[in-house]
N, C-alpha and C positions, 0 to 999 in steps of 0.2 A: 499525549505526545504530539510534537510537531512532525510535519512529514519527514524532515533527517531524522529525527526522533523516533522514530516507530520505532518497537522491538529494543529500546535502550531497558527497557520494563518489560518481561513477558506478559502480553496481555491477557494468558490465563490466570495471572494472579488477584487473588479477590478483590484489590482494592485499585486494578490498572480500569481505565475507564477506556483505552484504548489510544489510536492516533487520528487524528484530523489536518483535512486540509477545507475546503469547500466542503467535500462528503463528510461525515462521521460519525460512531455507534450514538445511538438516544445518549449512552452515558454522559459522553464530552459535552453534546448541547444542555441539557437537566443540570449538572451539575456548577457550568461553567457560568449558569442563567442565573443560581442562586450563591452561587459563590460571594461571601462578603470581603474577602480577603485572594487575590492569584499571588501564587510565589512561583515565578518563571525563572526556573533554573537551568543555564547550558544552553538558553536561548536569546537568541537575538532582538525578538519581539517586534522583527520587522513586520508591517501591513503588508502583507500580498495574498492572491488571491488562493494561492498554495498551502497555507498555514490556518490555524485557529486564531478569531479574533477577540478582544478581549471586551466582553457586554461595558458599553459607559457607566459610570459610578463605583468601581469597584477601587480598593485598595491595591494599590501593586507593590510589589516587593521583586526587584529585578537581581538576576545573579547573573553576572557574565565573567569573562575571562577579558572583555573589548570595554574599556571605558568607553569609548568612540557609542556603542550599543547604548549606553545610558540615554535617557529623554532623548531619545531620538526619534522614536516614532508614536511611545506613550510618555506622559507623565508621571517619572516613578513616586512611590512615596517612601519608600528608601531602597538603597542601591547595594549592592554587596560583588565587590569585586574578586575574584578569584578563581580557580580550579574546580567546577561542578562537581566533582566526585571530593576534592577536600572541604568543601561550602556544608557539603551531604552530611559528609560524617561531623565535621562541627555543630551544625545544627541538632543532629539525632542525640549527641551528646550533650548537649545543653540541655536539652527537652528532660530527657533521661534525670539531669540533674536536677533541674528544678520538680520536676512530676513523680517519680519514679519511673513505678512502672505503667502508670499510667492506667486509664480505665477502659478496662478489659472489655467492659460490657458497652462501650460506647464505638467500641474500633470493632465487634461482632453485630452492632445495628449499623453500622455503616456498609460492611461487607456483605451482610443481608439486604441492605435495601439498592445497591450496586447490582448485585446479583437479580433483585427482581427484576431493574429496569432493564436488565442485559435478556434477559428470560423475554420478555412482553416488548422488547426492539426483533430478538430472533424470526421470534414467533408471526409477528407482522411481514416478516419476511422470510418465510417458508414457502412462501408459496414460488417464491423466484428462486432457492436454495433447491428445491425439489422440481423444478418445474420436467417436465414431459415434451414442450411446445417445438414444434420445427417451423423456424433456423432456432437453432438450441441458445437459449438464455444463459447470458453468460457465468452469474449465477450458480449456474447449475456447477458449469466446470471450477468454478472454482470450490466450492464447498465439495464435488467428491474428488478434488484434489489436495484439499486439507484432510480430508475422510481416508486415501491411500499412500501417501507417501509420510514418512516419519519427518514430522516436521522440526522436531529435536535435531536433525543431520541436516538441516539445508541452509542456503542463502538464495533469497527472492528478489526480485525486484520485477517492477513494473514500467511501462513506458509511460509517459505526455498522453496529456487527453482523458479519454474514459477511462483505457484499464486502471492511471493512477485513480480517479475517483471510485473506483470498482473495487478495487485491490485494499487497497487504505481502508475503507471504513468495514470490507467483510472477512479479509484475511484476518486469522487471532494465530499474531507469533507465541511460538512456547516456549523461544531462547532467546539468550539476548544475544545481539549481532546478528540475527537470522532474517532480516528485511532491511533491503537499500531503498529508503524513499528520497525522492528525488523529485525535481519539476522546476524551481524559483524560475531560473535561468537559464534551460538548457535546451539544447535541441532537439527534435523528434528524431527518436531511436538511439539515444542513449542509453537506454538500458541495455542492449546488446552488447554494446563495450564493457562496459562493466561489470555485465555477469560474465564476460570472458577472463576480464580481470580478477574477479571473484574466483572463478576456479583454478587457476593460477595460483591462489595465495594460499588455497585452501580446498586439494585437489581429493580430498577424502568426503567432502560437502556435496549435494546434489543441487549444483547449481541451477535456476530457474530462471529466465525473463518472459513475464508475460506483457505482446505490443501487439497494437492493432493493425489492419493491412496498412494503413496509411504510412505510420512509421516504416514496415519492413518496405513500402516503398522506397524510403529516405535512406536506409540501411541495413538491408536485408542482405546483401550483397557478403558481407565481413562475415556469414554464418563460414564462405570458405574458406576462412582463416580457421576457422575450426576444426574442421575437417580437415586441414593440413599441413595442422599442427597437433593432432589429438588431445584436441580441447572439451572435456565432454559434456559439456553443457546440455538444458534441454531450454529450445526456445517454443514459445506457446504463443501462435498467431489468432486473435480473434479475427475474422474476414465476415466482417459487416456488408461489405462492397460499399463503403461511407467514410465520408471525413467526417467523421459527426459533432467534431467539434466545431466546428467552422460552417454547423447548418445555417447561424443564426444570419450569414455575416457574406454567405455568395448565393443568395436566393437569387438572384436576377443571371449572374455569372452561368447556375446550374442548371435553368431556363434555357439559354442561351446555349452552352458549351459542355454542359454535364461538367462542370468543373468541381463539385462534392461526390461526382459517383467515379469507385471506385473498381477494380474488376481482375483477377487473375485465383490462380489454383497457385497457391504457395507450396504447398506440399510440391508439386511437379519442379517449383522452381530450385527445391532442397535439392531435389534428386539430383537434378545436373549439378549441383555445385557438389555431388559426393557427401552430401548428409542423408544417411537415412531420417524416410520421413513418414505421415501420413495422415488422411485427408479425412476426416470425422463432422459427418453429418445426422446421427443419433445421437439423442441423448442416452441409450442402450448402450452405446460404444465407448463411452466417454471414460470408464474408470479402465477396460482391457487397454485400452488405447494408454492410457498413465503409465499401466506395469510394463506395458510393451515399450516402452519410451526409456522409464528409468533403469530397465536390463538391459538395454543399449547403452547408456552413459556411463553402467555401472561395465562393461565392459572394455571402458576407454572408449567410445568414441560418441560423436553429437549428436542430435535428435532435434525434428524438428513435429509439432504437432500444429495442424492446422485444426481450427474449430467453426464451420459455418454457423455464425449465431447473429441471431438480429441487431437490429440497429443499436436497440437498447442506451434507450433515456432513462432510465429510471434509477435513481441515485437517493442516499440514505444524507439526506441533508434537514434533519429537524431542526427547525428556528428556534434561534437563541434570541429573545428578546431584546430590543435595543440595534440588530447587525442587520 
């Protein structure tokens, strides 16, 4: 799935290989690398650095709803214009009619050998999923955050920068509609508005935005709309003390001016804005800190958790041959 796309396909289901942007699970790259045939359906198949790209040589079969989308950024080798969910079900029924039911025993080694590469992707990465290390790996919070909260009842989303590449490739939604991915074109800390929006639409849900200090720089401010509006969202700050996206690009600037370093206790700054909040420096603390958080939202009101965790570069981007 593309980053809008995430969660359109629960990614526990045997045969979801997950979503991709930059980052994403061994599935998407393995499978995307030997792919002879992509059918992109519901997407626009724009090149950005946000999105999955598609390896040179391959056959493409494009589905949009936008002629405009057609050879626009690849060369289709046929086009099919329409309704992704009526595209869906026409095709399944075609298949159906020409095949039957099809072979039973070729759609169970397919779902086994998914399943291996998902197994031997995790497993490489247990060590960051489990980690112990202080400033706490981000990692960590997110996996005993999938581990405590039912993720059947929530809507997520992530900010610009890391968390999207963090979030994206190690969150596994279990509903559909339950992750806002976001990024193309939008500004830093946008995900704060929209998981306010989110819980607005759908105030039974345990809304989530996970952004890093940089954006709640840009927009950390609007948590007191929250709060005064009994909004209950929970917002989840990684505090790197780092623009980390932008290491590559103000080395002389941060020489100079410390213009990448970043600096304050977020949790202090919930508090005056009337959000309860609090300031998590164990990896020990990190799952009380969760139930403490979501029995505050489930009470009607916002929540803000801070997480001292390191800079953290390290990102699940297996090469796809050809990109």
């Amino acid at each position: 799935m593309t980053n809008p796309g995430k969660s359109a396909i629960p990614e526990n289901h045997p045969l979801s290989l997950g979503g991709s942007t930059k980052s994403r699970p061994r599935m998407v790259a393995e499978f995307m690398d030997r792919a002879d045939l992509v059918f992109a359906i519901g997407s626009s198949l724009t090149i950005t650095n946000f999105g999955p790209k598609v390896p040179p040589g391959k056959k493409i079969v494009h589905s949009t709803n936008d002629p405009s989308d057609i050879n626009k950024d690849y060369r289709a080798d046929h086009a099919v214009i329409g309704d992704a969910k009526m595209v869906a079900e026409a095709l399944i029924a075609e298949i159906k009619r020409q095949r039957g039911a099809g072979d039973v025993k070729a759609l169970q080694f397919l779902s086994d050998e998914i399943a291996a590469i998902k197994k031997d992707w995790i497993a490489d990465w247990k060590d960051h999923r489990t980690s112990d290390e202080v400033p706490i790996n981000q990692y960590r919070v997110i996996q005993d955050l999938m581990d405590t909260i039912d993720r059947d009842n929530v809507i997520i989303t992530h900010d610009s920068g890391s968390p999207r590449e963090q979030m994206m490739s190690s969150w596994e939604s279990t509903a559909a509609g339950s992750y806002m991915g976001w990024g193309k074109s939008t500004q830093l800390g946008y995900g704060l508005g929209i998981n306010l929006g989110a819980k607005m639409a759908a105030p039974d849900k345990l809304c989530i935005n996970v952004m890093g200090d940089a954006s709640f720089g840009m927009t950390g401010m609007d948590i007191e709309t929250a709060a005064r509006n009994g909004i209950a969202t929970l917002t989840i700050v990684f505090n790197n003390s780092v623009m980390a996206a932008e290491r590559d690009v103000l080395v002389l600037a941060t020489e100079k001016y410390g213009s990448m370093d970043v600096g304050g206790n977020y949790a202090k700054v919930a508090e005056g804005l009337n959000v309860q909040s609090r300031r998590v420096e164990s990896p020990d603390d990190i799952i009380p800190a969760i139930k403490e958080a979501v029995a505050v939202t489930q009470s009607g009101q916002p929540y803000l958790l801070e997480f001292v965790v390191k800079q953290g570069y390290d990102f699940s981007r297996d090469d796809v041959a050809g990109l």
